[in-house]
N, C-alpha and C positions, 0 to 999 in steps of 0.2 A: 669143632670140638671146643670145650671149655678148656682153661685155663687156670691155675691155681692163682690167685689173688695175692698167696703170701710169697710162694715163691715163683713163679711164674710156670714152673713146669706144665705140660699138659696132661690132665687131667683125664685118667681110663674113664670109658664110657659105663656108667651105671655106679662106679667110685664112690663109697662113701667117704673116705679119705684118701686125701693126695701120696702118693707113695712116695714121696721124699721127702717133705715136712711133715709128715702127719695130720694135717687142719682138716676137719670135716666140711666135705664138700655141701653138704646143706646150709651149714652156717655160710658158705662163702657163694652160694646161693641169693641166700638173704641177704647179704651183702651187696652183692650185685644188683638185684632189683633194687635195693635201698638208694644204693649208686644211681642209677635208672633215673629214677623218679627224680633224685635232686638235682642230676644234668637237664632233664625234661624241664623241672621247674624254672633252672636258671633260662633256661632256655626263652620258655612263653617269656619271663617276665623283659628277658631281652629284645621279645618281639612290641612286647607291650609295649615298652620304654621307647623305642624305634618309633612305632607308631604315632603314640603320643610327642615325639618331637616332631614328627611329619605334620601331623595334623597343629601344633605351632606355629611351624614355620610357614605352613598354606596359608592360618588364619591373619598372621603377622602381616604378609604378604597380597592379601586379594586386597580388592578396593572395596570401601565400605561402600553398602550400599543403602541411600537413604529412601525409606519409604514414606512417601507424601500421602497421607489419609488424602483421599477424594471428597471435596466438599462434598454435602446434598443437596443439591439444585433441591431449592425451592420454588415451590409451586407458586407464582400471582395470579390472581383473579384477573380474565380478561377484561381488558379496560372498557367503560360503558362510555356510551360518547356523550357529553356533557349536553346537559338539559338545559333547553334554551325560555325564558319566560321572554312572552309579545306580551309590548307593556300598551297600552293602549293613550299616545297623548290627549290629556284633558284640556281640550282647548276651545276656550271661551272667548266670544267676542272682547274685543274691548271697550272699555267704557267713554276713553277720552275718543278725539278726531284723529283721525291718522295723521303723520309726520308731515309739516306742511311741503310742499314741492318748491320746486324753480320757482311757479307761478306767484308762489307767497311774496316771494324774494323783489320780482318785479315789481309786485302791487305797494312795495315798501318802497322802492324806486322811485316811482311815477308817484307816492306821495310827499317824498320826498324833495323832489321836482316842484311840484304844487307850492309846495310852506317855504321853498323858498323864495319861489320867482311873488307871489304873495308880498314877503317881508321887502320885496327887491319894491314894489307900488305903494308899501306903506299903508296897505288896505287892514286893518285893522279887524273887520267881523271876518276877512276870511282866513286869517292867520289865528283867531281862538277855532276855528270850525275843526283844524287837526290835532288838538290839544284833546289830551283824558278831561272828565269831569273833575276830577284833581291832579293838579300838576305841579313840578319841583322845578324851579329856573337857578341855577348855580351859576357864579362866575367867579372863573379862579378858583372853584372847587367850593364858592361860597366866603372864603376870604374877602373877595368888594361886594358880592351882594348876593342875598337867597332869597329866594320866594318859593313860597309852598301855601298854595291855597284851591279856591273852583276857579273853575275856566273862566266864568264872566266875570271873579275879579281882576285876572290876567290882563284887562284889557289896559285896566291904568298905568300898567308898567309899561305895555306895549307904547300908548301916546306918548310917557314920557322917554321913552327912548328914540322914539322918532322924532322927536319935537329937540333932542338935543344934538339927533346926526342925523337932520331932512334929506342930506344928499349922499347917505352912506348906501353905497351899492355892495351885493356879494355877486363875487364870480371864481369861478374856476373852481366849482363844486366838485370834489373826488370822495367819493364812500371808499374808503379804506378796508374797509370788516364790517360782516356783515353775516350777525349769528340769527336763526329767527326757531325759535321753537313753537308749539301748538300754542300757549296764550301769550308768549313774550318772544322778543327780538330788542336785540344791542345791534346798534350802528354809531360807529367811529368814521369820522365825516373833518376834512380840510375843506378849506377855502381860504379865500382874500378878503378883505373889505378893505373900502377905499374910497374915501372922500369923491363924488363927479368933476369936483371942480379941480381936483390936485390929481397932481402921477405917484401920488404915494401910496399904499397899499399894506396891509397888515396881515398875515398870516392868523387862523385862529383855527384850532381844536376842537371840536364838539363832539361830546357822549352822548347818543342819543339811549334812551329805554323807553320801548313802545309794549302797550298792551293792548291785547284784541277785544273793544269793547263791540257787537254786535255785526261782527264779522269786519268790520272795519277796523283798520290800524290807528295808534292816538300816541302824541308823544304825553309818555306818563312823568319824564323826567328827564331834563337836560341838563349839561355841566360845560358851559361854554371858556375857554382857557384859551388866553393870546400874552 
């Protein structure tokens, strides 16, 4: 049963007024739902407010969590396997003689051998036979004496070198180096000279440079140094 609002008594059923104060019971009707509704309101907003610190304190509370975009694999074109160019060598004889061999090397040797044992008899036409058609004689690098002229002037030198050391012998002949290319060769050459008649002996140096005139070897230029 209701209730009177102003004075608390209870309120006869169907009443339009309270029988102790007199307040009409419709007004304190309206009252009461007026009541109603503002308890109800405080109410939600209390839920509201509740909720909303809940959902705070969750969000405060979780771990963030970081979302990483997924690259997009890009697409490459499969790989072509690299193109090969065949180059074709252009190879043409060559025009000079091939590189000369060992055999050049000995045939330098054994002329060698010849022009000296030669200067060793003093034979005079067989010592121009290994000379170029022009030839350079140094000594002492041309300091005591030079000559550069043809073979068959060579020879005057030659008498008068023999005519001033008749009994000068060379021995103990060592080629030292020994370069030879297709038209040229350098030979670097020791020995002794030495009076027949005396035990003395003189060390000397010789540059030889040879040129291949008609497949045969010629000395083009000497430089004799003692």
């Amino acid at each position: 049963m209701p209730f009177c609002l102003k004075c608390g008594r209870e309120l006869v059923d169907e009443a339009r007024f309270c029988i102790s104060c007199g307040v009409s019971s419709a007004a304190q009707l309206r009252k009461s739902q007026i009541g109603r509704r503002i308890l109800l309101g405080f109410v939600l907003l209390d839920l509201l407010a509740a909720g909303a610190l809940m959902f705070f304190l969750f969000q405060s509370q979780a771990p963030i969590l970081k979302v990483t975009p997924t690259p997009t694999e890009t697409r490459r074109p499969p790989l072509q396997p690299p193109q090969t160019t065949t180059l074709t060598p252009n190879i043409s004889p060559p025009n000079s003689p091939p590189a000369p061999t060992e055999g050049e090397e000995n045939r330098i040797r054994e002329m060698l051998v010849l022009f000296f044992d030669a200067l060793n008899r003093h034979s005079v036409d067989e010592v121009v036979i290994y000379f170029s058609d022009e030839v350079e004689i140094l000594i002492n690098h041309g300091k005591d004496y030079s000559y550069r002229g043809s073979r068959e002037d060579v020879k005057q030198y030659l008498l008068v070198a023999f005519t001033l050391a008749p009994d000068a012998e060379i021995k103990e002949v060592n080629i030292s180096s020994l370069e030879v290319g297709d038209y040229e060769a350098k030979v670097q050459v020791t020995y002794l000279v030495s009076p027949k008649r005396h035990n003395l002996s003189r060390t000397v140096f010789e540059q030889f440079e040879l040129a291949r005139e008609n497949n045969l070897w010629k000395i083009a230029r000497t430089d004799i140094v003692y």
